[in-house]
C-alpha positions in Angstrom: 0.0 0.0 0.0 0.9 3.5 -1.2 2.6 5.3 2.3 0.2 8.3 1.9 -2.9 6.0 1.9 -1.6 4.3 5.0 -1.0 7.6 6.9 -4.6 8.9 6.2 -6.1 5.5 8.0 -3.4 6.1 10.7 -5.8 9.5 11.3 -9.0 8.3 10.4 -7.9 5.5 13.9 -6.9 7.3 15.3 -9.5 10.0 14.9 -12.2 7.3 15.6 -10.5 5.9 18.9 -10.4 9.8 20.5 -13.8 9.4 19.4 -15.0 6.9 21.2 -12.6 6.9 24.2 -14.1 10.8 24.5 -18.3 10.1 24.3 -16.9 6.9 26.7 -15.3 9.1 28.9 -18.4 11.8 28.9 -21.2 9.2 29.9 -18.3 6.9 32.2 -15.9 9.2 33.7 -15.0 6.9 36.4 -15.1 3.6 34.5 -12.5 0.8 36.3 -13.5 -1.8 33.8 -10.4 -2.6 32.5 -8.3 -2.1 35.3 -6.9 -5.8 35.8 -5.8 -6.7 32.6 -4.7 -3.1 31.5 -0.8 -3.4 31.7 -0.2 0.3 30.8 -2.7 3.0 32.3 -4.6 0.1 34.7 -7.6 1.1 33.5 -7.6 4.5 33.2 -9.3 5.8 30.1 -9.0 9.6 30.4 -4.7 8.8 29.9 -5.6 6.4 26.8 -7.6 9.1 25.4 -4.3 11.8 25.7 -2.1 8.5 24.4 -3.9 8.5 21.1 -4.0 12.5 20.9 -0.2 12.2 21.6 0.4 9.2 18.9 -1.8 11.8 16.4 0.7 14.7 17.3 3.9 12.3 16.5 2.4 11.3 13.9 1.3 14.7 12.3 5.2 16.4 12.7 6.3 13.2 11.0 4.5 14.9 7.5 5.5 17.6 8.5 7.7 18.0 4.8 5.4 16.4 2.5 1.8 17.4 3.9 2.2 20.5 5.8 -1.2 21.6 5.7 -2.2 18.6 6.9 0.5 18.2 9.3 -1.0 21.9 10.8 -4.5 20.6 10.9 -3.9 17.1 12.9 -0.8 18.5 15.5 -3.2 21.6 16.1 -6.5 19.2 16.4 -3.8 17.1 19.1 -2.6 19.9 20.7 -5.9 21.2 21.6 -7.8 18.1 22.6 -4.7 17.5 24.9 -2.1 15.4 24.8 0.5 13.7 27.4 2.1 16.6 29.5 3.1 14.9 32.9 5.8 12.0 33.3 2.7 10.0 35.4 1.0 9.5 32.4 3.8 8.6 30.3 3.0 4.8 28.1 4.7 2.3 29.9 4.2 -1.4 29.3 4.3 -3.2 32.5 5.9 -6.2 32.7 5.1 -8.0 36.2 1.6 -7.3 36.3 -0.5 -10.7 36.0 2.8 -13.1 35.1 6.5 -12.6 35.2 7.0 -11.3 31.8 10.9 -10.1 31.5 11.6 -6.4 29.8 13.0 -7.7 26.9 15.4 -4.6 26.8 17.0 -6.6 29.6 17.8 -9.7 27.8 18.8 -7.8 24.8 21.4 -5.7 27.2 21.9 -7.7 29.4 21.5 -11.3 29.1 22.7 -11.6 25.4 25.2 -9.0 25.5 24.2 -7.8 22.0 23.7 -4.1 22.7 25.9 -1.6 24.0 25.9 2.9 23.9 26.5 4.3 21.0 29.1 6.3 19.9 27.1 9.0 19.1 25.1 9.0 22.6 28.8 8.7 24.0 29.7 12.1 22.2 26.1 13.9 23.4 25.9 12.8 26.9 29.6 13.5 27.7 30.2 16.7 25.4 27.0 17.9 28.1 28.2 16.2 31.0 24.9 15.4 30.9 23.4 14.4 34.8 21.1 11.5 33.4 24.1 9.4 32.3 24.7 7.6 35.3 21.0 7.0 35.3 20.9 5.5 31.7 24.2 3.8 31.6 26.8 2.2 33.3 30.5 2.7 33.4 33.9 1.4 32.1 37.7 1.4 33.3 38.6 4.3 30.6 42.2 5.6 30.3 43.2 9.4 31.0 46.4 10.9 30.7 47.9 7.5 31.8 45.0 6.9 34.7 42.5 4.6 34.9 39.2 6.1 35.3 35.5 5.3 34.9 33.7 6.4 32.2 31.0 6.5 29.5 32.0 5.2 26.3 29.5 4.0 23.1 30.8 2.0 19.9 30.6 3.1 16.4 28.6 2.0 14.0 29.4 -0.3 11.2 32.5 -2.5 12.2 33.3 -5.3 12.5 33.6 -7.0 16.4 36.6 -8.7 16.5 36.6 -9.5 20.1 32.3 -9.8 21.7 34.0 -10.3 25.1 36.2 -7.0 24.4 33.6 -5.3 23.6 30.9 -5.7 26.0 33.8 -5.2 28.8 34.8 -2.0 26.9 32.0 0.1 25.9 29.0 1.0 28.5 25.8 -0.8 29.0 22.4 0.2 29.4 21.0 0.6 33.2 17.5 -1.8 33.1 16.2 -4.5 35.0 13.3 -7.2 34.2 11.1 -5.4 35.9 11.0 -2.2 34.5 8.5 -1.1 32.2 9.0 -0.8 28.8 8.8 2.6 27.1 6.4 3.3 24.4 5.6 7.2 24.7 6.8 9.8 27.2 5.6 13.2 28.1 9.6 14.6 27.1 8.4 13.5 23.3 5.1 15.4 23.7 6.3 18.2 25.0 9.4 18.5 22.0 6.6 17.9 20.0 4.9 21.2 21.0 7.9 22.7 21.0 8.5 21.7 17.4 4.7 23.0 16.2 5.4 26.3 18.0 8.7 26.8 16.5 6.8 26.0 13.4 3.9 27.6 13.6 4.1 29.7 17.0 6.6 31.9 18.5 10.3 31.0 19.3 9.9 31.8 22.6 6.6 29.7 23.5 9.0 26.7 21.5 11.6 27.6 24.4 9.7 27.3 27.2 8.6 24.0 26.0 11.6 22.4 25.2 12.5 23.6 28.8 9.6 21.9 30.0 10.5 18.8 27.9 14.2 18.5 29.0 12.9 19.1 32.9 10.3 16.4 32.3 13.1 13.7 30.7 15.4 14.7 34.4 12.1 14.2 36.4 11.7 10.6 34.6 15.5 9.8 35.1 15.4 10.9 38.5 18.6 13.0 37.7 19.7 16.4 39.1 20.5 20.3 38.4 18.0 20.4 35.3 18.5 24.2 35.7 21.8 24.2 35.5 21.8 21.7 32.7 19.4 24.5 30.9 21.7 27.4 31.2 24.6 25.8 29.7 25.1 28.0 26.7 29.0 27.0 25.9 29.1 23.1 26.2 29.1 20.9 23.0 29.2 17.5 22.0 32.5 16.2 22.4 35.1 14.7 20.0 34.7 10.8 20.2 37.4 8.7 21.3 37.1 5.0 21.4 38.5 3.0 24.5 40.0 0.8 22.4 41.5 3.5 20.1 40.6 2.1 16.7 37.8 4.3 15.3 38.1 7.4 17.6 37.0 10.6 15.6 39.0 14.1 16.1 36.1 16.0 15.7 32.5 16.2 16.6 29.6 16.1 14.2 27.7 19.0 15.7 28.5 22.1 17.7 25.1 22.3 18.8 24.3 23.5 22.9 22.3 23.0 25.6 20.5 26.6 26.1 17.7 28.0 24.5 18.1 30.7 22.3 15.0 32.5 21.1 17.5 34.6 18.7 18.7 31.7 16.8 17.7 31.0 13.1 14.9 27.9 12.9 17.5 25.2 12.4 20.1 26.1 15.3 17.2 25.4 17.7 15.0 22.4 15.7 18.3 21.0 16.2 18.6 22.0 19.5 15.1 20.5 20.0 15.7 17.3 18.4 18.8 16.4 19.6 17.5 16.6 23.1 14.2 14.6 22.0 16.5 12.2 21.1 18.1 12.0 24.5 15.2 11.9 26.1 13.4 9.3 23.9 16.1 6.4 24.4 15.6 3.6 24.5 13.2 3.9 21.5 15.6 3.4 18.8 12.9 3.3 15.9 11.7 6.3 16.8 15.2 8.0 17.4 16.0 6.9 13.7 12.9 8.6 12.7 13.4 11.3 13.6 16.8 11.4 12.6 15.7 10.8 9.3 13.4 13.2 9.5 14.7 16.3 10.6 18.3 15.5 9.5 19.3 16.1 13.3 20.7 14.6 15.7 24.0 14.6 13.7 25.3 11.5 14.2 28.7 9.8 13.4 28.7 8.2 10.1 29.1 4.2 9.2 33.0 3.3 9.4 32.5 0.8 6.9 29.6 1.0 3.9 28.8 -2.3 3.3 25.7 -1.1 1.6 27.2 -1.4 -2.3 27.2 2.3 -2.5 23.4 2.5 -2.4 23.5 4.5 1.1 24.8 7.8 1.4 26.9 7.3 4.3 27.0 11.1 5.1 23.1 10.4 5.7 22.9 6.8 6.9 20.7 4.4 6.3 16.9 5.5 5.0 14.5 2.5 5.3 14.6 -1.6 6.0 14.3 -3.6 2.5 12.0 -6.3 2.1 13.0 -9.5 3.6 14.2 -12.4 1.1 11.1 -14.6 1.4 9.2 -11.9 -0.1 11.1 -12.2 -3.9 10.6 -16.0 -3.6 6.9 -16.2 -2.2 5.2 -13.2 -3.4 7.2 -11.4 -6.2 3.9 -9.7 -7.9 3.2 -7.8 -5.1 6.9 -7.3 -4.4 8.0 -5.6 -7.6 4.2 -3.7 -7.8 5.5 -2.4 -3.8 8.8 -1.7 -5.3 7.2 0.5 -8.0 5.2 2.3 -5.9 7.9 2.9 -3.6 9.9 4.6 -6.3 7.0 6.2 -7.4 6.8 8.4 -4.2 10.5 8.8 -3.5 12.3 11.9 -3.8 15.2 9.2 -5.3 13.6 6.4 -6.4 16.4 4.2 -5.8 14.5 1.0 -5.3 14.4 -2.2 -2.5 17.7 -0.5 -1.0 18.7 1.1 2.3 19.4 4.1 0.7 15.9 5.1 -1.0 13.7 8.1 1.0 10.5 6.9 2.0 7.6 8.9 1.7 7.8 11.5 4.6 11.7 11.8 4.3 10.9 14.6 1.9 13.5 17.2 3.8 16.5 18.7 1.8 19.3 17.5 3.7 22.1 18.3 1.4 
């Protein structure tokens, strides 16, 4: 199905559920129906209802650059109902609420030892001396001017592990447990969100004190101090990367973007600004960081070292979309090629079933 067909029934379900979840709410304000087998609000309608307005306002920014109109009609419609604002009614999946059910995360990070911080995150967090690291990662034995100290360090993309041992003992880990809940949508994304629509299609200042609001809410969820501090930090930028197993370190930093707000700066200093922090505050939802990424253009992450990609990605702007799996030139190649055609058919490159073509949305000039 054509992408712009699918994101109109995204709406119209999203339209329909606020729909119902509002005349339900109108006639049952109280409701407790679902309360025992409702592992993410227990039953609480009224924080469903500013879920789906919340999903509509993601949603609506991500057409931002090939529906605009549209994009203005369904963030302002979200906005206005009222979306998620507080970190109590962020979306959280429980995991230990009926059975044992393990946070997958943790078996990822943990358990299989297949994930570890990224180089990128390494470069952010650290260039910021940013207070929720210790609440998001762990540390490693680094090495500094001869001394052994502990750290933050992330890997870089696209190498090859030589050594899994040496790297899971090298690069930090990600801080979660079994039990924790797993993240699906926080009030730090809604609130960049506004910020975003007001930088838009508002003032620069309202987008400021949102995005102050958003990176005070992501501290309040981390349980981290000195967000106010952390705010005024108009000098502090990402630092250079240097890997702890000096192999792949970089000399210099892809951005020179900072933490404070600056209402004078042109639109793209502080979308940047707004992003990059969304994308802090967003982890661990990597789809959604790539999104967004994708996007806006921003954060500005460290390339691939290696392109194994044939030369059908731009390295410079990663990696755009997931091809089709195998199975589906083998066991349904009509509807393969006819996806493939309509996929080029709505790309601003038209490069095919690669990593490198622009999906529909990706319509910003990044060059």
């Amino acid at each position: 199905d054509a992408q712009d067909v699918l994101y109109d029934h995204f709406f119209q379900t999203l339209n329909n559920s606020i729909s119902v979840l509002e005349d339900f709410l109108a006639t049952t304000p109280d409701s407790k129906a679902l309360v025992k087998v409702d592992a993410v609000y227990g039953g609480d309608f009224a924080k469903w209802l500013k879920f789906a307005r919340s999903l509509k306002l993601r949603l609506a920014m991500r057409i931002r650059y090939v529906e605009p109109d549209l994009a203005l009609q369904y963030a302002q419609e979200a906005i206005e109902g009222g979306v998620i604002t507080s970190t109590d009614e962020n979306a959280l999946l429980q995991t230990y609420r009926q059975i044992t059910v393990t946070n997958p995360l943790e078996m990822i990070w943990n358990s299989y030892n297949d994930a570890r911080m990224g180089a990128s995150m390494d470069s952010y967090l650290n260039g910021y001396e940013d207070p929720r690291r210790e609440k998001m990662f762990t540390t490693v034995t680094l090495v500094e001017n001869g001394q052994e100290i502990q750290g933050y360090a992330g890997i870089r993309i696209g190498i090859n592990v030589t050594s899994k041992a040496q790297a899971v003992s090298s690069y930090s880990n990600m801080r979660v447990t079994g039990t924790d809940p797993y993240l699906w949508m926080n009030a730090a994304e809604a609130t960049f969100l506004r910020a975003e629509y007001e930088l838009r299609w508002g003032s620069a200042e309202t987008a400021g004190t949102l995005y102050e609001q958003a990176v005070t809410l992501s501290f309040e969820e981390r349980g981290a101090d000195n967000v106010k501090g952390y705010l005024s930090d108009a000098t502090s930028t990402p630092a250079a990367y240097k890997d702890p197993l000096n192999k792949h370190s970089m000399a210099s930093p892809q951005s020179t973007i900072t933490v404070a707000w600056n209402a004078a700066a042109d639109f793209e200093t502080n979308l940047e600004r707004i992003i990059t922090q969304k994308w802090i505050a967003i982890f661990p939802l990597g789809t959604e960081a790539w999104t967004e990424h994708r996007r806006t253009g921003y954060p500005r992450l460290l390339p691939a070292v290696v392109d194994n990609s044939g030369g059908a990605v731009n390295v410079a702007l990663g990696a755009r979309r997931l091809p089709y799996p195998v199975e589906e030139y083998t066991e349904n190649p009509t509807n393969l090629q006819a996806a493939v055609s309509a996929l080029n058919g709505e790309s601003v490159n038209g490069a095919g079933d690669t990593q490198g073509t622009r999906v529909w949305w990706d319509r910003k000039n990044l060059n």
